[in-house]
C-alpha positions as CSV (number, residue, x, y, z in Angstrom):
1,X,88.4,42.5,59.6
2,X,87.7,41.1,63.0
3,X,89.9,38.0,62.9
4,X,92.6,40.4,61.5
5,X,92.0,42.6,64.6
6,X,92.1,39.6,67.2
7,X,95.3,38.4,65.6
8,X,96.6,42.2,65.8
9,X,95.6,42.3,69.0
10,X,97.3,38.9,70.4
11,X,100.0,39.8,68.8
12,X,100.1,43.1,71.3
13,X,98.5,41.5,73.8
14,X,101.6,38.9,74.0
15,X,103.9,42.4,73.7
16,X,102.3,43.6,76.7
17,X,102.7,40.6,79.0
18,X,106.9,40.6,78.5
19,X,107.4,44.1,79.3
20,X,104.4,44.6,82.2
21,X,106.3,44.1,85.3
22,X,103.7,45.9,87.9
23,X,100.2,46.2,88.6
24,X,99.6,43.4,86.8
25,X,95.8,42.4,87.4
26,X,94.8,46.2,86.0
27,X,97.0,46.0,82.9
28,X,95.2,42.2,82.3
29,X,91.8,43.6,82.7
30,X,92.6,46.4,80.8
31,X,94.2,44.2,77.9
32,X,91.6,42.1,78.0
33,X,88.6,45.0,77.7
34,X,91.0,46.5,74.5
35,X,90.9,43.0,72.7
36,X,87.2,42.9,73.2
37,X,86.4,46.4,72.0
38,X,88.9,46.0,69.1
39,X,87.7,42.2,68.0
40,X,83.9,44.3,68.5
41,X,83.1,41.6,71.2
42,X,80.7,44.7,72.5
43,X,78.5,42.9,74.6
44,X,81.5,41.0,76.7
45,X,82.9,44.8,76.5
46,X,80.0,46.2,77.9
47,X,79.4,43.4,80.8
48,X,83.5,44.8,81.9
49,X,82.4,48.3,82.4
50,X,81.1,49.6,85.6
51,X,77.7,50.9,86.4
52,X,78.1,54.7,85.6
53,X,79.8,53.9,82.4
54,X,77.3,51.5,81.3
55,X,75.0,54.3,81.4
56,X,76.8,56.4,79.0
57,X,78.7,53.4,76.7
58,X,76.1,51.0,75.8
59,X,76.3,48.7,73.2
60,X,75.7,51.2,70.0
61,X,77.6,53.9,71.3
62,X,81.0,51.5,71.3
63,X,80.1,50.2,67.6
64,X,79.8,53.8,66.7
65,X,82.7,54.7,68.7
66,X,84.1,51.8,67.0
67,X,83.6,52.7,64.0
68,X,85.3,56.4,64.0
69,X,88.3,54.9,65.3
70,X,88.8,52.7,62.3
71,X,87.6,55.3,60.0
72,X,89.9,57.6,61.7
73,X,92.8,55.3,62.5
74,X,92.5,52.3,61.0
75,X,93.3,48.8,63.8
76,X,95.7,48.6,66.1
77,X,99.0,47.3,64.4
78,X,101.4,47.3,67.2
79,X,102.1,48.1,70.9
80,X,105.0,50.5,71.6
81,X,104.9,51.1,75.5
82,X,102.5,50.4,78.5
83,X,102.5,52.6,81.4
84,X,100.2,52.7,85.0
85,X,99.7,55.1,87.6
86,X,97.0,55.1,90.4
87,X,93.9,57.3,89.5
88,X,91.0,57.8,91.8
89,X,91.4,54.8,94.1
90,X,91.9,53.0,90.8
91,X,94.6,52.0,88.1
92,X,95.0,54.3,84.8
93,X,96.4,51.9,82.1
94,X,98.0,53.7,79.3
95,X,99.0,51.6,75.7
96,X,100.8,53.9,73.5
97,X,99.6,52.1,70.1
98,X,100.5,52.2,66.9
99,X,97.5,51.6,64.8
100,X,97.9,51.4,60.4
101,X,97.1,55.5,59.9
102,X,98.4,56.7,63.0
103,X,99.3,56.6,66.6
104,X,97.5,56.8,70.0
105,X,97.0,56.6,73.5
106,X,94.6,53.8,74.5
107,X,93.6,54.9,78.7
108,X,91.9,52.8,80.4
109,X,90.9,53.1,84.0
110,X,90.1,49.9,86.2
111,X,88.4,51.0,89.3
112,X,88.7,49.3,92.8
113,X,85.9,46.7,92.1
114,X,88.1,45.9,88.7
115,X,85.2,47.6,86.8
116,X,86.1,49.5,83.6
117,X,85.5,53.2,84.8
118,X,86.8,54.9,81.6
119,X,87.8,54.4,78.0
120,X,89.5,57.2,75.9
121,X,91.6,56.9,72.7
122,X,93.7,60.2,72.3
123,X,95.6,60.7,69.3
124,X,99.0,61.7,69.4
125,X,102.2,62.1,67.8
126,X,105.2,58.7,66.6
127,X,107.5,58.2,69.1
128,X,110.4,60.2,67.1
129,X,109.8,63.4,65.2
130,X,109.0,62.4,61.4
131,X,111.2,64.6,59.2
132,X,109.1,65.5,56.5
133,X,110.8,64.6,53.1
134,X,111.4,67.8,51.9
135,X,113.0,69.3,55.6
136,X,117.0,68.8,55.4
137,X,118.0,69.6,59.6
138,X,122.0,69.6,58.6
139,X,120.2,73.6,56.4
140,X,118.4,74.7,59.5
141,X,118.9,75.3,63.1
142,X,116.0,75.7,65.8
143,X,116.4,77.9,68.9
144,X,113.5,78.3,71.8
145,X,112.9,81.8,71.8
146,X,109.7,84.0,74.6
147,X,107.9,86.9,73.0
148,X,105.4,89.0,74.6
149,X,105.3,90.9,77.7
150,X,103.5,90.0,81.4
151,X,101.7,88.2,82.3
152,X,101.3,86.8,78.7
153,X,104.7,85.4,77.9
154,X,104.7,82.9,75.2
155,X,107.5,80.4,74.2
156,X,108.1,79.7,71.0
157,X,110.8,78.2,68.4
158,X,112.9,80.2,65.5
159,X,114.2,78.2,62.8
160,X,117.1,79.3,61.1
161,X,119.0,78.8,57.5
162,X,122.9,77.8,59.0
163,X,125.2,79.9,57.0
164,X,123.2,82.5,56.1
165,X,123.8,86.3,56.9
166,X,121.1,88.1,55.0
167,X,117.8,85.7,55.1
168,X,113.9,86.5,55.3
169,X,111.9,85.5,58.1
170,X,108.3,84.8,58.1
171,X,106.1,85.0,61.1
172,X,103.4,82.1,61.8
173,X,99.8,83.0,62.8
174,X,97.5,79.8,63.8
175,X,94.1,79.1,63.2
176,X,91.1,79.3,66.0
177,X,91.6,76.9,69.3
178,X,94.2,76.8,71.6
179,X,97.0,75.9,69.0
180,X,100.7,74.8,70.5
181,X,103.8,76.4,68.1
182,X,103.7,73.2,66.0
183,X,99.7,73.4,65.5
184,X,99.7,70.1,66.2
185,X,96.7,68.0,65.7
186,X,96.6,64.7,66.5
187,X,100.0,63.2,65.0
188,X,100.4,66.0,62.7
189,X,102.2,69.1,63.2
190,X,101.5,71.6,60.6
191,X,103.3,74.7,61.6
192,X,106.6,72.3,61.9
193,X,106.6,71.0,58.7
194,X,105.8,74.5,57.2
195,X,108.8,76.1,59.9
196,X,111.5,73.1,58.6
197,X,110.3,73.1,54.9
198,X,110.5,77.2,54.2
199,X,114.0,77.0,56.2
200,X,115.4,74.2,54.1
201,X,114.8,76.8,51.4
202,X,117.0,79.5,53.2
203,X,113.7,81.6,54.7
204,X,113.8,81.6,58.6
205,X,110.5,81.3,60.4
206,X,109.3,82.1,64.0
207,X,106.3,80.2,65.8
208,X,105.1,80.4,69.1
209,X,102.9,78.9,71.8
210,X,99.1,80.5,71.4
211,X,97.8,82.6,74.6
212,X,94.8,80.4,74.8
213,X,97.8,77.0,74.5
214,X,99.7,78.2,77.4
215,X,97.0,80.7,79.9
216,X,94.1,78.4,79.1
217,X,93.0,78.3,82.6
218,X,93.8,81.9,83.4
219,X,91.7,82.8,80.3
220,X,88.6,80.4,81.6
221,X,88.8,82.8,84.7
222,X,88.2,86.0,82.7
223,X,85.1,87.2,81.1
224,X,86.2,87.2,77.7
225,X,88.5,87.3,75.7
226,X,88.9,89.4,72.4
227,X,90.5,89.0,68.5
228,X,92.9,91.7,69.9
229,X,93.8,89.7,72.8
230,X,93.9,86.0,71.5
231,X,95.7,87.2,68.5
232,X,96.4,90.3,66.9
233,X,99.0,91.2,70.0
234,X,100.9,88.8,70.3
235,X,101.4,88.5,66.5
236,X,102.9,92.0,66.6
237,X,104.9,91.0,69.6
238,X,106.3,88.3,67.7
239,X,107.0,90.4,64.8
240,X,108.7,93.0,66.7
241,X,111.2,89.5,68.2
242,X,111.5,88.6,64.4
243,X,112.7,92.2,63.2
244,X,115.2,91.7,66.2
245,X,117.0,88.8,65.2
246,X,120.3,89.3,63.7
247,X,120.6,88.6,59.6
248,X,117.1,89.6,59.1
249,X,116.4,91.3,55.6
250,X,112.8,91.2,55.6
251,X,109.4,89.9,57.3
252,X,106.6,87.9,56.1
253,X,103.1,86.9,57.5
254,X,102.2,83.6,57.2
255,X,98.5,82.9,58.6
256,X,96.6,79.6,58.9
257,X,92.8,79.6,58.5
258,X,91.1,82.3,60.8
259,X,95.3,83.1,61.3
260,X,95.2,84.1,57.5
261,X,91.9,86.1,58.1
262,X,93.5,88.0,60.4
263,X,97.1,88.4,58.7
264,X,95.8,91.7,56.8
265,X,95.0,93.4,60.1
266,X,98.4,92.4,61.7
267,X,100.0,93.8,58.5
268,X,98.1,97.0,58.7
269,X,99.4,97.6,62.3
270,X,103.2,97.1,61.6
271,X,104.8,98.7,58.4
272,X,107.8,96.0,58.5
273,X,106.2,93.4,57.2
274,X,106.8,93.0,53.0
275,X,104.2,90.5,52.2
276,X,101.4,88.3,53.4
277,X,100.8,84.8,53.3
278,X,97.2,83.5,53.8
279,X,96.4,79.6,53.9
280,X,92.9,78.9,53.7
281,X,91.6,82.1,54.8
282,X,87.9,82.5,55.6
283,X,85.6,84.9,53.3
284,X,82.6,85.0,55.7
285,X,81.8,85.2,59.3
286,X,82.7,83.0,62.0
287,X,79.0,81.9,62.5
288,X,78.5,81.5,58.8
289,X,81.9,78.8,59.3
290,X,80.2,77.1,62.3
291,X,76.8,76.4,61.0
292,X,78.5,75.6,56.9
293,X,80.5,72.9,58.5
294,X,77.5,71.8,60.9
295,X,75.3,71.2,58.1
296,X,78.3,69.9,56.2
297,X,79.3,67.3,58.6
298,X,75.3,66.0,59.7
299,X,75.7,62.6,57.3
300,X,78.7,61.4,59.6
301,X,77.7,63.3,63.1
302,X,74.0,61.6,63.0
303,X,72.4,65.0,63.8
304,X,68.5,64.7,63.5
305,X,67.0,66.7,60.9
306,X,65.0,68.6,63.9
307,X,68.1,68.8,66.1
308,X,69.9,70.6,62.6
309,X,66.8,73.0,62.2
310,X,67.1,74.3,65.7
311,X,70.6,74.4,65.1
312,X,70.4,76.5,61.8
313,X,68.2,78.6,63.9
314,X,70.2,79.7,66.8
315,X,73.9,80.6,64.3
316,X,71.1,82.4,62.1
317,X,70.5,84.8,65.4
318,X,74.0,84.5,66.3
319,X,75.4,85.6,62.2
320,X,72.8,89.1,62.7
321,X,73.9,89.6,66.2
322,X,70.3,88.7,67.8
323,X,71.5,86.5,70.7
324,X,72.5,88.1,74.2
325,X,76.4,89.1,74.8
326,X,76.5,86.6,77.0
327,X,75.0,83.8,75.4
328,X,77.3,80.1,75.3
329,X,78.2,78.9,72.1
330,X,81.0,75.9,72.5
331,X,84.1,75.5,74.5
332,X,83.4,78.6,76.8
333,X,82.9,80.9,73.9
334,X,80.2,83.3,74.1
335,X,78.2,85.1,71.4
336,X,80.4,88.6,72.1
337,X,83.4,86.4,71.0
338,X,81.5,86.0,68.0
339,X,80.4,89.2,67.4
340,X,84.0,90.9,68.1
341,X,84.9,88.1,65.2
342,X,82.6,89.8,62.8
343,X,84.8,93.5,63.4
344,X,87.7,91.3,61.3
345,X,86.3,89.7,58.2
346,X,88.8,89.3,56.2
347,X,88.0,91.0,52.8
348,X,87.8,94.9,54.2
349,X,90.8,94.7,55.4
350,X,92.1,93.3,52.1
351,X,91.0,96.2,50.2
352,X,93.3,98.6,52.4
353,X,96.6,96.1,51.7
354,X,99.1,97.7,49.2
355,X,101.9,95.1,49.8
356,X,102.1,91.5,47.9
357,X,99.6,88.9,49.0
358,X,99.7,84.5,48.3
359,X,96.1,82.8,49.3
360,X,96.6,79.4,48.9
361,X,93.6,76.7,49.5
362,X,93.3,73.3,50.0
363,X,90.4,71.8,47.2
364,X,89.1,70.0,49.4
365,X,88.1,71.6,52.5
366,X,85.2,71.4,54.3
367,X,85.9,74.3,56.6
368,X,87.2,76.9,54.8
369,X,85.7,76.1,50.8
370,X,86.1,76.8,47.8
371,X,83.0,78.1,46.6
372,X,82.1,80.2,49.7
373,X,85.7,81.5,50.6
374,X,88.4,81.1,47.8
375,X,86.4,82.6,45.2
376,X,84.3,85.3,47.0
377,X,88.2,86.5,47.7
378,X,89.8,85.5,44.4
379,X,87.0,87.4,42.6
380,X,87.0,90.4,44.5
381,X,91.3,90.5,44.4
382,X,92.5,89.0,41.1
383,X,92.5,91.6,38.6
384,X,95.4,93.5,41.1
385,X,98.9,93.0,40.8
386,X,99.9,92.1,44.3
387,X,97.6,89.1,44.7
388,X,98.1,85.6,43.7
389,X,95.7,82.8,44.1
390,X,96.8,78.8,43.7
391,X,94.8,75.9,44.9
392,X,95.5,72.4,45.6
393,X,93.6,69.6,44.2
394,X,93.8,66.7,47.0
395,X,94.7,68.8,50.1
396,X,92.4,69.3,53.2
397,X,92.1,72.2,55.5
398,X,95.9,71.7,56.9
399,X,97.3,71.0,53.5
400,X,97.5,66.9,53.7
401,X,96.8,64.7,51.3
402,X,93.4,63.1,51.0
403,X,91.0,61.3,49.4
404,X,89.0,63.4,46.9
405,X,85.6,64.1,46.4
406,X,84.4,61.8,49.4
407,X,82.2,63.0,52.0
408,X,85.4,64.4,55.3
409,X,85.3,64.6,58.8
410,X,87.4,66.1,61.2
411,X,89.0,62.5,61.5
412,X,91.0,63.0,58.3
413,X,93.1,65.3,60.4
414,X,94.2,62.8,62.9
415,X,95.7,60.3,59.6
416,X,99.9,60.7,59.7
417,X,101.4,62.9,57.1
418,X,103.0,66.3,55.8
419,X,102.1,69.2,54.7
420,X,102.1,69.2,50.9
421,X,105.7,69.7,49.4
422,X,103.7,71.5,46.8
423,X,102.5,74.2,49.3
424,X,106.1,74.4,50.5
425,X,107.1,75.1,47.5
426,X,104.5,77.6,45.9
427,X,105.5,79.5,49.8
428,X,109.5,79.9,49.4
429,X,109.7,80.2,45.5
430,X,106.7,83.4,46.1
431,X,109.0,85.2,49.0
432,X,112.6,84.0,46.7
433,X,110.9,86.0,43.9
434,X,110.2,89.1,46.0
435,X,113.8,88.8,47.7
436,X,115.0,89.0,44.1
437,X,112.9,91.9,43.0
438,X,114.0,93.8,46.3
């Protein structure tokens, strides 16, 4: 593996010296740090860095660091652009990579001693949009669209079937985070594929930016933020723009994750909608989710067995509401975010839903499961007429393709692909049937 990754590597290396016309000395360090880290030459790596990076990139932490990369991206295969700008008295080197399951951003900063003063590999999408196989663009037309009202506007795309007068349009509800329309992660773009594939089939489909996507920094500002507020409004909004839009028959939900949690409460609020769509839809609360996956994912996060203990401790407080309001959890969240969560579980607001329902689940998810989630809703819902259950042997938490029965990370997310044309397809032949039977 390492000669492969130094001759990789020289081959880019060579790439990078025919089309680097300026700042020239940073783009050489820089190039030559990359070949070290990639070649796991750590220790000629680590002598490159400067002093406050040293501190908190020794040795171990870039073999580890190393290793996710490969696990998560495989090596470097080729170099597709170079780009520099000055950054804090200092040179930001960018190499847009291509590596064998994916593509990234390699930045690396070279201060004004020529020290390494930051290493970051981001993740991010091919050059040109990949058409997933089943998506036919000469069926489908997309047109930016802004739902909402001030100061919350939120831009968003609607796909629409070309020659097509009567047509049914579903509505797309993302998971928890601050999700773009695509809900993009890494180089995959879920709600895309989903928004092409169903409007090959002749069903239009609106998505839109999340608030927390496009206001994050006003949001930081505020207090809190709510379920109402992050979701649940704006969905409606965007329901209201679908019902709007010339040619329209009928509306569907389709909801991603804590999206399709919420789905049933966004259907309750707005008679238009006809049916529900719920992809991987969580059975339990949020803190139960939080501290399965934790104790889940400890083998490949290298949490102690004390540090998972203390852990188990504090999301046992937080799932019977024992922790202060006010109390940080992660990424600015508090516990009352938490606790506001637990007024929407997903099953209650199940039993009040009269119109048809789809849950779909991936087999292999680690976040939303089987056991704890599928079947706690499957049991509870299968015996009436306007529910179907399918799962998906192979499929993670966003519907790609993975290896089964293998212990996941969150890396398997940032490996190139599409959703499932199986998914796709179990989607527009459910609404095609209810179009029929309308």
């Amino acid at each position: 593996m390492k000669n492969c990754a130094r001759k990789i590597l020289f081959v880019i290396m060579v790439a990078i010296s025919i089309i680097v016309f300026a700042n020239g000395s940073a783009v050489e360090i820089a190039k030559e740090y990359m070949s070290l880290f990639f070649s796991r030459e750590f220790e000629q790596a680590f002598e490159m860095q400067s002093f406050q990076v040293k501190l908190q990139f020794g040795v171990k932490a870039m073999e580890s660091a190393h290793n996710q990369i490969e696990q998560m991206l495989g090596t470097p295969a080729e170099l597709l652009d170079v780009t520099t700008q000055l950054f804090n008295e200092g040179t930001l080197v960018v190499f847009y990579t291509k590596f064998e399951q994916g593509y990234a951003n390699v930045r690396i900063v070279i201060d004004k001693h020529d020290k390494i003063a930051q290493f970051l590999i981001q993740p991010t999408a091919p050059p040109e949009p990949m058409i997933p196989p089943y998506a036919d663009p000469e069926l489908f037309e997309e047109k930016e669209i802004s739902i909402g009202k001030d100061p919350w506007i939120l831009k968003g795309y609607v796909t629409l079937p070309k020659e097509a007068n009567n047509f049914p349009i579903a509505v797309l509800v993302p998971g928890s985070g601050p999700s773009d329309r695509d809900e993009t992660v890494g180089p995959n773009k879920i709600f895309r594929d989903i928004a092409w594939g169903l409007s090959a089939h002749g069903i239009a489909v609106l998505r839109y930016d999340k608030r927390t996507y496009t206001y994050g920094e006003e949001i930081s500002e505020l207090a809190s933020i709510t379920i109402e507020e992050e979701y649940i409004t704006d969905a409606l909004e965007a329901i209201e723009k679908a019902s709007e839009i010339p040619g329209v028959s009928s509306i569907y939900i389709i909801g991603h994750s804590m999206g399709a949690g919420l789905a049933p409460y966004i259907a309750l609020r707005n008679n238009k909608v006809s049916g529900i769509i719920m992809l991987a839809p969580p059975a339990r609360q949020l803190a139960e989710l939080s501290l399965s996956q934790t104790r889940y994912l400890a083998p490949v996060t290298g949490i102690s067995e004390l540090q998972l203990r203390i852990t188990e401790t504090f999301f046992t407080k937080l799932i019977n509401h024992e922790l202060p309001p006010d109390t940080p959890i992660n990424g600015g969240v508090t516990a009352a975010y938490y606790y506001d969560a637990d007024r929407y579980l997903t099953i209650p607001a199940l039993e009040k839903i009269s119109i048809p329902v789809l849950i779909l689940q991936g087999e292999e998810d680690f976040q939303v499961t089987m056991k704890e989630d599928f079947f706690a809703i499957k049991n509870k819902f299968e015996a009436r007429s306007n529910f179907t259950f399918k799962s998906f042997p192979g499929l993670n938490h966003l519907f790609l393709e993975t290896e089964p029965g293998v212990q996941h990370s969150v890396n398997d997310y940032y490996k190139a692909g599409f959703v499932s044309e199986e998914v796709i397809e179990a989607m527009a032949n459910w609404i095609e049937k209810l179009e029929r039977g309308h």
